[in-house]
GUMI-699500 format. One line per 2 residues: their letters; for each residue x, z, y of N, C-alpha, C. Coordinates in Angstrom, 2 decimals. Example, Ala and Ser with C-alpha at 12.3 -4.5 7.8 and 13.67 -1.06 7.14 Angstrom:
BEGIN
as	13.19:7.80:-5.69:12.30:7.80:-4.50:13.20:7.80:-3.30 ~ 12.85:7.08:-2.25:13.67:7.14:-1.06:12.90:7.87:0.03;
//
This chain:
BEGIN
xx	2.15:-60.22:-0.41:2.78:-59.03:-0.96:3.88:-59.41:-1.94 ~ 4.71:-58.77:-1.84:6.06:-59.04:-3.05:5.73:-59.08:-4.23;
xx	5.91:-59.29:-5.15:5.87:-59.36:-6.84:6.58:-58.49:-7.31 ~ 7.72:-57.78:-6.74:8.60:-56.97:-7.44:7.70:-55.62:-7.62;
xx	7.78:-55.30:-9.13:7.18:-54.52:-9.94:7.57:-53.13:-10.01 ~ 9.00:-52.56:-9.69:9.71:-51.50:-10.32:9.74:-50.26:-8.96;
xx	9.75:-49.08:-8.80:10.19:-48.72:-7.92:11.39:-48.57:-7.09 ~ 12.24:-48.64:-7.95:13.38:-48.96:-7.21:14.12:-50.02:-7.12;
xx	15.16:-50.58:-6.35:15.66:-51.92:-6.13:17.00:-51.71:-5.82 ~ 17.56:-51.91:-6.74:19.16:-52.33:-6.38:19.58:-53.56:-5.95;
xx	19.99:-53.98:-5.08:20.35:-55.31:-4.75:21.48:-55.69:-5.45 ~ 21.65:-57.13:-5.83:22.80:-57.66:-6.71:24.41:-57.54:-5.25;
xx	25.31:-57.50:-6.04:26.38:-58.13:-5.40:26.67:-58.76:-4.09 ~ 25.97:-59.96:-5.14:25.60:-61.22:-4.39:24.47:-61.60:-3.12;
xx	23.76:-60.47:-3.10:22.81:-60.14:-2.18:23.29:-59.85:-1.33 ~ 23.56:-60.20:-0.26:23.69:-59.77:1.63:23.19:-59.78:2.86;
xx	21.85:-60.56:2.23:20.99:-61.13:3.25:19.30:-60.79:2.70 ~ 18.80:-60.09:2.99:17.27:-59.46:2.62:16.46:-60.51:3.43;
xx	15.55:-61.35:3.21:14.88:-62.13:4.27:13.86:-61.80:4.55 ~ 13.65:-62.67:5.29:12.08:-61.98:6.63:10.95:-61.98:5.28;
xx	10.34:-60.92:5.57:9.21:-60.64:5.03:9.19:-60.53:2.95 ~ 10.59:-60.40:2.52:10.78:-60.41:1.25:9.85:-59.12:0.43;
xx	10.18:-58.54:1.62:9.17:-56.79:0.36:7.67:-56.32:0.93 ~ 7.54:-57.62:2.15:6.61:-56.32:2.79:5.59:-56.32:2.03;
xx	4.92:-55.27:2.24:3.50:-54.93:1.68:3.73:-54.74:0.56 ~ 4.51:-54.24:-0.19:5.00:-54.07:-1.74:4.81:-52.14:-1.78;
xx	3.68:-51.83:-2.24:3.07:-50.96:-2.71:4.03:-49.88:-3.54 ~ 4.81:-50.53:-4.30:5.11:-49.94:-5.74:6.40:-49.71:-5.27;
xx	7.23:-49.86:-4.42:9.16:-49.78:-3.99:9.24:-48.10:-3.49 ~ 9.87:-47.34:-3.63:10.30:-45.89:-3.25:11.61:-45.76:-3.01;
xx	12.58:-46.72:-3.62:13.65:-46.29:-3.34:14.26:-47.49:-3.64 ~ 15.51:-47.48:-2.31:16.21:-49.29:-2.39:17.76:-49.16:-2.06;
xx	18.57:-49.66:-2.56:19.99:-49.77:-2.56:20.50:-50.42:-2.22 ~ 21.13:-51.01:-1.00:21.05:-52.45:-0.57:22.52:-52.77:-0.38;
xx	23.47:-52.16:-1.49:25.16:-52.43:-1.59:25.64:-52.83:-0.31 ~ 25.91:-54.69:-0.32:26.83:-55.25:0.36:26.09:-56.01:0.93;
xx	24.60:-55.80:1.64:23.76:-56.75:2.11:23.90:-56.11:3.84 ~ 24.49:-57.00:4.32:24.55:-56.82:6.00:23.56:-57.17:6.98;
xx	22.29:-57.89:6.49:21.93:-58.09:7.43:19.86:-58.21:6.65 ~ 19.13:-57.57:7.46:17.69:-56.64:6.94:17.03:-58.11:7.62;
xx	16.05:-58.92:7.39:15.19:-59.88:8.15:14.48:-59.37:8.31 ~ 13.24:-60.05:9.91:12.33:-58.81:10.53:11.41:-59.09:9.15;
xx	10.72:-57.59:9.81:9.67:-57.35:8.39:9.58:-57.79:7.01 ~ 10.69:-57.38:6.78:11.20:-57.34:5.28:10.70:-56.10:4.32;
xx	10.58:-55.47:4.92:9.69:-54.51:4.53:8.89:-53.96:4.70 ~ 7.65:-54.35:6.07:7.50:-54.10:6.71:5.81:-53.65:5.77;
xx	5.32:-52.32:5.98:3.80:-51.71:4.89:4.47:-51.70:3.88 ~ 5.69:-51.31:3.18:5.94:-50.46:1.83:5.75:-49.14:2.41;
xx	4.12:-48.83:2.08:3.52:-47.50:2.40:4.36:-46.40:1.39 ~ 4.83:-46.64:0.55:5.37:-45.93:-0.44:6.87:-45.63:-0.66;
xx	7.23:-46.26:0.30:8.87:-46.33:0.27:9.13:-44.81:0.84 ~ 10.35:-44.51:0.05:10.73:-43.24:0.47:12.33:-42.64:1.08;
xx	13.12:-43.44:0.30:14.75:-43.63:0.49:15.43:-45.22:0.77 ~ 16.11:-45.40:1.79:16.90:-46.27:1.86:18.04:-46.36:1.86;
xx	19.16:-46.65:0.61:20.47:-47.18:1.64:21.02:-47.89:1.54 ~ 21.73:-47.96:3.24:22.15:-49.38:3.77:23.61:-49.15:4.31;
xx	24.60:-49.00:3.18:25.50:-48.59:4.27:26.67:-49.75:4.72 ~ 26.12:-50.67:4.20:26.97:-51.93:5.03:26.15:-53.01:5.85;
xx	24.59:-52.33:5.88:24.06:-53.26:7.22:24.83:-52.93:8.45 ~ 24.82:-54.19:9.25:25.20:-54.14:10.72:23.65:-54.61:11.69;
xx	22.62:-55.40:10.68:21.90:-56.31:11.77:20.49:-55.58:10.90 ~ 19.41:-54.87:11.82:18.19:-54.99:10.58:17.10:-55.35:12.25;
xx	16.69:-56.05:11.77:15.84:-57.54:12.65:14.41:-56.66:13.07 ~ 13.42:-57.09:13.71:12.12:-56.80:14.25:11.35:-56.34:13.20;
xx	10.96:-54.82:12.92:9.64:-54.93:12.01:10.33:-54.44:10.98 ~ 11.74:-54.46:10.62:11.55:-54.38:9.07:11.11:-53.44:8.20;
xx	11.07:-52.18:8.91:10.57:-51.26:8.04:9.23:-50.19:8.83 ~ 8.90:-51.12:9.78:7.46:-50.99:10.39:6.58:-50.66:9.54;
xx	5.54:-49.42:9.42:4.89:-48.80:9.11:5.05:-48.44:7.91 ~ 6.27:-48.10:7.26:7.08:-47.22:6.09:6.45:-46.12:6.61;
xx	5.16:-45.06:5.79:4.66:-44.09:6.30:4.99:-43.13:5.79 ~ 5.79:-43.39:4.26:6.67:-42.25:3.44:8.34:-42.22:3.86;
xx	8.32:-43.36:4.26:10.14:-43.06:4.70:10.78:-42.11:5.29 ~ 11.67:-41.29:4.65:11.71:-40.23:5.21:13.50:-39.91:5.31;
xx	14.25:-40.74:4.46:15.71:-40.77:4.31:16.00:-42.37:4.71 ~ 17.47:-42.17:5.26:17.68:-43.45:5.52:19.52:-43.22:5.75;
xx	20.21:-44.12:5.12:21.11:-43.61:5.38:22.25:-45.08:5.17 ~ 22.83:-44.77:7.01:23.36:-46.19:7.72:24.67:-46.35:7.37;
xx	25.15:-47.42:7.64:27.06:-47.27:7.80:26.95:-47.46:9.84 ~ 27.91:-48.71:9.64:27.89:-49.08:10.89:26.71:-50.22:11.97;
xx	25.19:-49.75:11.62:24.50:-50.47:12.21:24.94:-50.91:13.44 ~ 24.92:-52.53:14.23:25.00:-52.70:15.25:23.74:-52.95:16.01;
xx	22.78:-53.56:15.48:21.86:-54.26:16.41:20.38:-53.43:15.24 ~ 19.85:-53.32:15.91:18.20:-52.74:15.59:16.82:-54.09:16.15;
xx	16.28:-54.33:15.55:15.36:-54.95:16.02:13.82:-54.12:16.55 ~ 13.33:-54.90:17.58:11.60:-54.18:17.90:11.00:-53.82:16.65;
xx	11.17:-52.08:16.95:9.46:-51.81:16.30:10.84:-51.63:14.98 ~ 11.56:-51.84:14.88:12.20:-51.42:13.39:11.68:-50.69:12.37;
xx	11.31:-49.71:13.01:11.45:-48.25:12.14:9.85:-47.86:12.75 ~ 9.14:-48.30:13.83:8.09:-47.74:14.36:6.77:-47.56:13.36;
xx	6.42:-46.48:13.42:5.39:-45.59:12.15:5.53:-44.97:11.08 ~ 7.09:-44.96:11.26:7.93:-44.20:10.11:7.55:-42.93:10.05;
xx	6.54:-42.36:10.06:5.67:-40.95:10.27:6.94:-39.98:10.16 ~ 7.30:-40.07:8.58:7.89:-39.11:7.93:9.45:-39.43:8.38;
xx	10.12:-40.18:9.23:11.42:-40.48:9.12:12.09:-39.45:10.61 ~ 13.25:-38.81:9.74:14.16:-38.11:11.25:15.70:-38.52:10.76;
xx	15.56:-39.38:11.74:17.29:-39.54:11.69:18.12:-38.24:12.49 ~ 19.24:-37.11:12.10:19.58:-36.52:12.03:20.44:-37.03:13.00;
xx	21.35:-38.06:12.99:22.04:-38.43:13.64:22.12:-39.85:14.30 ~ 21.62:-40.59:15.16:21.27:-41.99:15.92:22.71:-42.90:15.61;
xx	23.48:-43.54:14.96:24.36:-43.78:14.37:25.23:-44.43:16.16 ~ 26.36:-43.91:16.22:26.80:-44.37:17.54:27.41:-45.87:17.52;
xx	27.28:-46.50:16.48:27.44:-47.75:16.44:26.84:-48.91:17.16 ~ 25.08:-48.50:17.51:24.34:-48.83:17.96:25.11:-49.62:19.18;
xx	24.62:-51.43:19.50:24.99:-51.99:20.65:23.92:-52.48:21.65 ~ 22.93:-52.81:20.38:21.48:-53.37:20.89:20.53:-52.72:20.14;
xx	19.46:-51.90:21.01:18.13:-51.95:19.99:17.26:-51.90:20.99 ~ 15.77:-52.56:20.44:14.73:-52.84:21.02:13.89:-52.26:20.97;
xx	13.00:-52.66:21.70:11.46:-52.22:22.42:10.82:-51.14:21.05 ~ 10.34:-49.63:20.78:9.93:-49.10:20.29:10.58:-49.23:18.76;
xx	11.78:-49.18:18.67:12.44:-49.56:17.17:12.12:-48.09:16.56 ~ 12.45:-46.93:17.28:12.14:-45.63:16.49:10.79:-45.33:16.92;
xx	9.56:-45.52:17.22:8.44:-44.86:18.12:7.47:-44.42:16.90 ~ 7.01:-43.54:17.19:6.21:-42.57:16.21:6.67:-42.50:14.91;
xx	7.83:-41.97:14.92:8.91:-41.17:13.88:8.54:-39.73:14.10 ~ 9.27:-39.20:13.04:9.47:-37.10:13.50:10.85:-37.50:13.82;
xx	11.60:-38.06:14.39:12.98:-37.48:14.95:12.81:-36.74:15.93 ~ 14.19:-35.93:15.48:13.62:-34.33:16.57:14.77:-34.23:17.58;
xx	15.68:-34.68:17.54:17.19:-35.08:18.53:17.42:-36.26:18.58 ~ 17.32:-36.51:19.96:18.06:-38.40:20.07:19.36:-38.39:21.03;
xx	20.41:-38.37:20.88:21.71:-38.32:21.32:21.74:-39.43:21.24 ~ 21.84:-40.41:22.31:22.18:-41.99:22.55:22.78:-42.01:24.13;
xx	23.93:-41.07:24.42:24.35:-40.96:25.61:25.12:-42.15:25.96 ~ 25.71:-43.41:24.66:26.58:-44.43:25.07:25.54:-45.77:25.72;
xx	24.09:-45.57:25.53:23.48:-47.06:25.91:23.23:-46.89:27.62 ~ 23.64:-47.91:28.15:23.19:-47.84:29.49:21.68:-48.12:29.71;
xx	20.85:-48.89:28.73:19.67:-49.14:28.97:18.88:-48.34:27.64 ~ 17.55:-47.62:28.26:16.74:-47.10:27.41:15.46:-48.18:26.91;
xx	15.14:-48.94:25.91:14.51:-50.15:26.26:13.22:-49.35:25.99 ~ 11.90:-50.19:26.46:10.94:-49.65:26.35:10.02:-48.79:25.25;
xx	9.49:-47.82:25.19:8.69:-47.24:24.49:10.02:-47.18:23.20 ~ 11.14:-46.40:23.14:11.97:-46.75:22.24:11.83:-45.52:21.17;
xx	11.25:-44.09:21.86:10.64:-43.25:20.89:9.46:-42.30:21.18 ~ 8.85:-43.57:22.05:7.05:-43.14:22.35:6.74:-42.45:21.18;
xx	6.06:-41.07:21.71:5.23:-40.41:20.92:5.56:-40.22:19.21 ~ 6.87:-39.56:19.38:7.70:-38.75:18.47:7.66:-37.20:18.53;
xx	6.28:-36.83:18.15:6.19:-35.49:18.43:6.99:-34.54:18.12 ~ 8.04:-35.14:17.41:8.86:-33.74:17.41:9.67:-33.70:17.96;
xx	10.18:-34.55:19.15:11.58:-34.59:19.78:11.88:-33.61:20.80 ~ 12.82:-32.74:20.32:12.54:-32.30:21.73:13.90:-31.88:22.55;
xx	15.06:-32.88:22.30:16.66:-33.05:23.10:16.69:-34.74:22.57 ~ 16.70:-35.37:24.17:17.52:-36.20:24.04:18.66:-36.30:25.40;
xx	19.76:-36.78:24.65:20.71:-37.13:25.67:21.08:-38.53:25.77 ~ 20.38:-39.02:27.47:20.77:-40.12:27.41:21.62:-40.64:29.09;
xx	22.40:-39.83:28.69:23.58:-39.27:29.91:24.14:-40.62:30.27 ~ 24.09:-41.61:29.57:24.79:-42.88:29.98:23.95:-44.09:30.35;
xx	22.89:-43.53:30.60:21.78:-44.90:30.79:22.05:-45.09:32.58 ~ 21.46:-46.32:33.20:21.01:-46.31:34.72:19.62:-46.99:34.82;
xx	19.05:-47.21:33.23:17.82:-47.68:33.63:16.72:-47.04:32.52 ~ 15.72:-46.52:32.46:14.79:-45.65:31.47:13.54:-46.68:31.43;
xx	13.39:-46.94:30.33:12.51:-48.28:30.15:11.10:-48.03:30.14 ~ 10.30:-48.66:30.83:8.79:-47.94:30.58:8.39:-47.35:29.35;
xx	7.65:-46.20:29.35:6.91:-45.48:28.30:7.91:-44.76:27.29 ~ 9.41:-45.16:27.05:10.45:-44.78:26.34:10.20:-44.00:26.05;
xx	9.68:-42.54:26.29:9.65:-41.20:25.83:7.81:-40.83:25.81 ~ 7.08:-41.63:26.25:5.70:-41.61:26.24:4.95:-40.34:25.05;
xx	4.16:-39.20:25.61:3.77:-38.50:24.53:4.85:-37.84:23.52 ~ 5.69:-37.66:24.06:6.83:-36.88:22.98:6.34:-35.31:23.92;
xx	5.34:-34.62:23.28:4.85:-33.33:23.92:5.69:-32.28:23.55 ~ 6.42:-32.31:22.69:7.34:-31.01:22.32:8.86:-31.33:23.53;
xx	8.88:-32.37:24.08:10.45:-32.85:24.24:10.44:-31.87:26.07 ~ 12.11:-31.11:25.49:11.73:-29.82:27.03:13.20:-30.44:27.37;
xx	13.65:-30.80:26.53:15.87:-30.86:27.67:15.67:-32.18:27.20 ~ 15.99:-33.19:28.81:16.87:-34.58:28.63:17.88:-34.26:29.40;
xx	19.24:-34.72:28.93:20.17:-34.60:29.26:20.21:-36.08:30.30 ~ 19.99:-36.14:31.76:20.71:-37.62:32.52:21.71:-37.66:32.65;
xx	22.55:-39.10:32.82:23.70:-38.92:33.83:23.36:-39.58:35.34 ~ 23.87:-40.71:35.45:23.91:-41.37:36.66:22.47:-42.63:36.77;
xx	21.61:-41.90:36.26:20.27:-43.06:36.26:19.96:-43.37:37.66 ~ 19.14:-44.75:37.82:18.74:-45.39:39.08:17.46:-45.61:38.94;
xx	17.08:-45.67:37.76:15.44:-46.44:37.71:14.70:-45.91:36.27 ~ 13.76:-44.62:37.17:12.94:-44.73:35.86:11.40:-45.44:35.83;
xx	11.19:-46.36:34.77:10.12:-47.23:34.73:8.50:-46.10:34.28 ~ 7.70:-46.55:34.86:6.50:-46.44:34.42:5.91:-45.71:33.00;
xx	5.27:-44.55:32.75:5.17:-43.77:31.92:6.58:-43.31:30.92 ~ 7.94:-43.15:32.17:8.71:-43.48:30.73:9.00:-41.47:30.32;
xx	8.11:-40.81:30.94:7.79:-39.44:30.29:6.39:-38.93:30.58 ~ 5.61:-40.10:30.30:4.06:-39.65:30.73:3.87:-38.75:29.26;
xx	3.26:-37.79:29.68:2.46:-37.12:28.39:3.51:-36.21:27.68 ~ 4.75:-35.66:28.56:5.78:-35.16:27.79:5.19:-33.75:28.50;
xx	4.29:-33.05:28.02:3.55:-31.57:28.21:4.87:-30.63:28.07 ~ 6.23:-30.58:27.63:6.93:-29.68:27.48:7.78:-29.61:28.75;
xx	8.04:-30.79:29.13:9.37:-30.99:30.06:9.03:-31.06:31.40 ~ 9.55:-29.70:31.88:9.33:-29.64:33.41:10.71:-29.45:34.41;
xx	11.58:-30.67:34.58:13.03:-30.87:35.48:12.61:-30.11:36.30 ~ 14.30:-29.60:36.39:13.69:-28.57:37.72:15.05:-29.21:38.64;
xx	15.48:-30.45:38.37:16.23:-31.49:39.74:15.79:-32.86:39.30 ~ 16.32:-33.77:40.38:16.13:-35.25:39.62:17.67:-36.05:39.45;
xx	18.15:-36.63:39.09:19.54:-37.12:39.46:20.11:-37.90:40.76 ~ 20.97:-37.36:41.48:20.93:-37.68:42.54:21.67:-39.60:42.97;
xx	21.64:-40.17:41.84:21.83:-40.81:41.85:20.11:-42.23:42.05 ~ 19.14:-41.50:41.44:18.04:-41.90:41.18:17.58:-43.06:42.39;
xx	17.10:-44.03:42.16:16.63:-45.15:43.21:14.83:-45.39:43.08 ~ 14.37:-45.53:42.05:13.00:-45.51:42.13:12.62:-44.51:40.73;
xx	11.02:-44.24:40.75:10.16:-43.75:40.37:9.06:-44.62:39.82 ~ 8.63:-44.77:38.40:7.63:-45.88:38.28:6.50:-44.76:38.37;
xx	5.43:-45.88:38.63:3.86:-45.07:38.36:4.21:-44.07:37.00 ~ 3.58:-42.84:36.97:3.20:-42.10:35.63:3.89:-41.70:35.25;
xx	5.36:-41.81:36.06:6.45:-41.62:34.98:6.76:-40.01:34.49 ~ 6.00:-39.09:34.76:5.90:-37.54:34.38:4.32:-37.13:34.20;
xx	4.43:-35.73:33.46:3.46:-35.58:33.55:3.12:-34.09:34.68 ~ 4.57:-33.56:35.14:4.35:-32.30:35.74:6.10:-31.81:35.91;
xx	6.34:-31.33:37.28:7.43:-30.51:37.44:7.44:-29.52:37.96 ~ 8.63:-28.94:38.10:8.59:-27.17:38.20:8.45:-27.11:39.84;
xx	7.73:-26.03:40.24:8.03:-25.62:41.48:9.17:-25.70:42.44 ~ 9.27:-26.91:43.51:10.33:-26.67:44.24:11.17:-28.04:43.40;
xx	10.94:-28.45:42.58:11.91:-29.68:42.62:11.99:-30.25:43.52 ~ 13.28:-30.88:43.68:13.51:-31.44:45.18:13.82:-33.25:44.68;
xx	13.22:-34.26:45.15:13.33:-35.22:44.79:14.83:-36.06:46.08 ~ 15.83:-36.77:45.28:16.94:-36.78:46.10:16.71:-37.63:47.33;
xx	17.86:-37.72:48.43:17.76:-38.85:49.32:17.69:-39.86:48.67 ~ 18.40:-40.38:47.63:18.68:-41.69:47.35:17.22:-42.16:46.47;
xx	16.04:-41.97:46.38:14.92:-42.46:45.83:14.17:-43.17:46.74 ~ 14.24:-44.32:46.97:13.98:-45.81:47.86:12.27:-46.16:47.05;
xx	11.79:-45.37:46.33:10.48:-45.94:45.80:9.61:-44.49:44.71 ~ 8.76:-44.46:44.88:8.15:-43.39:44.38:6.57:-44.26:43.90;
xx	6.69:-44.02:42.57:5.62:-44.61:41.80:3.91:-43.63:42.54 ~ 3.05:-44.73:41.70:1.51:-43.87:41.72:1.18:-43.19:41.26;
xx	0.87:-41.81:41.77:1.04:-40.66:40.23:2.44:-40.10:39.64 ~ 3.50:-40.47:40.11:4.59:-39.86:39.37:4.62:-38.44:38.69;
xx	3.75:-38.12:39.25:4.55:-36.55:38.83:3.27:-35.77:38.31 ~ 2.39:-36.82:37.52:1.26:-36.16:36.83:0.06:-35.87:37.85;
xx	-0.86:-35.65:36.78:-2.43:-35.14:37.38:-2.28:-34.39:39.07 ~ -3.16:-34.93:39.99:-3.22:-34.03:40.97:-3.14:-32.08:40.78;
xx	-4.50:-32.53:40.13:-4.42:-30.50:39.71:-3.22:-29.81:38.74 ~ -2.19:-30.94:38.55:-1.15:-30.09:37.64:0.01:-30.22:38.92;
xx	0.35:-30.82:39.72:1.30:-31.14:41.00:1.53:-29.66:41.32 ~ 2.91:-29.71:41.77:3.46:-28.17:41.66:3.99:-28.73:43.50;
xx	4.46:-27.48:44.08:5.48:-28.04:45.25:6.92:-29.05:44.93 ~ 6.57:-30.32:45.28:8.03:-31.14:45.60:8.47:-31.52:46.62;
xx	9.82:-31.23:46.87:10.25:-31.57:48.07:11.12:-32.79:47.65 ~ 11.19:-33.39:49.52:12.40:-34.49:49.50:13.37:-33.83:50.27;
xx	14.73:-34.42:49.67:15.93:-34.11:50.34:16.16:-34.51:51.34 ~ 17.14:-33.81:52.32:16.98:-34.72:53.79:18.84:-35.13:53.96;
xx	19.38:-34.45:53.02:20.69:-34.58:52.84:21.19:-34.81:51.09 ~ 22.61:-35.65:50.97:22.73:-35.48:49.85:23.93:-33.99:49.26;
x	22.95:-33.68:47.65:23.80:-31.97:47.40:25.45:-32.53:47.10;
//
């Protein structure tokens, strides 16, 4: 656990570099200022159960973990983040980013997952990486109009989430809207190539699944007794 005593933390000047594991488990931190420090090491903060405000507005890099299971974090406020690490932000109970900073080039496996973010507009990433905001009960719009690949579990248990915006996707992986009780497509993108196992939990009557789907998972489309009529296309619309 850290030694630092005070609740809040201004970083010096001279500070630009936060290292792996410098705060975690530090009980007593609520609020941190991190000037001209560009770059967060994984789990640097990772169990400041008590943390409440962050800002970072000249990080570009914040690494694996770092603010993993921050259960009070609830403000956070970026410049030009580029890269996000796994699990970043994952258990941030209390955290809704308002706006997904479009700076974003890389982020990993569950960096936002069990947050309250309630809109995820990330229409510029072509890849959704896995479980990236599993079971974020409050989400319920994301647009991820620019992806061609939806990463397993990515949206897993987000039960409120009713509009995703696609564009030209090819591959959605394995649970990557299992347990989403709100969202019932009533097309698929006709661009679509496979279907992982689980990857829904239920669609509307009469969805028509396109020609171009070369693979259809186990279970796709939820519980037997919830299966509505789906058709396949025999032409493309």
């Amino acid at each position: 656990m850290s030694s630092y005593k005070d609740e809040c933390y201004v970083a010096p000047d001279d500070v630009t570099v936060i290292a792996e594991g410098a705060f975690a488990k530090n009980r007593i931190l609520k609020h941190i200022d991190l000037r001209k420090v560009s770059r967060i090491g994984a789990f640097a903060f990772q169990e400041c159960t008590n943390l409440e405000t962050v800002i970072m507005s000249n990080v570009t890099v914040i690494e694996k973990g770092a603010f993993e299971f921050c259960r009070s974090l609830h403000s956070v406020t970026c410049g030009a983040v580029t890269d996000i690490g796994d699990s970043a932000f994952s258990f941030c109970a209390m955290l809704n980013i308002p706006e997904i900073p479009r700076s974003i080039i890389n982020i990993g496996a569950s960096a936002f997952s069990h947050t309250a973010i309630q809109r995820a507009d990330l229409h510029w990433l072509e890849e959704i990486p896995p479980h990236l905001l599993s079971y974020c009960t409050s989400l319920t719009y994301a647009d991820i109009s620019g992806a061609e690949s939806i990463g397993e579990g990515s949206f897993e248990g987000c039960r409120t989430l009713s509009y995703v915006k696609f564009g030209d996707v090819k591959k959605i992986e394995a649970k990557a809207f299992h347990k989403c009780d709100s969202l019932e497509l009533a097309c698929l993108p006709e661009t679509l190539e496979e279907i992982g196992n689980d990857a829904f939990t239920s669609m509307r009557p009469g969805t028509i699944i396109p020609k171009s789907v070369r693979r259809i998972g186990r279970n796709c489309f939820g519980p037997v007794d919830r299966r509505k009529s789906i058709k396949c296309s025999r032409k493309s619309h």
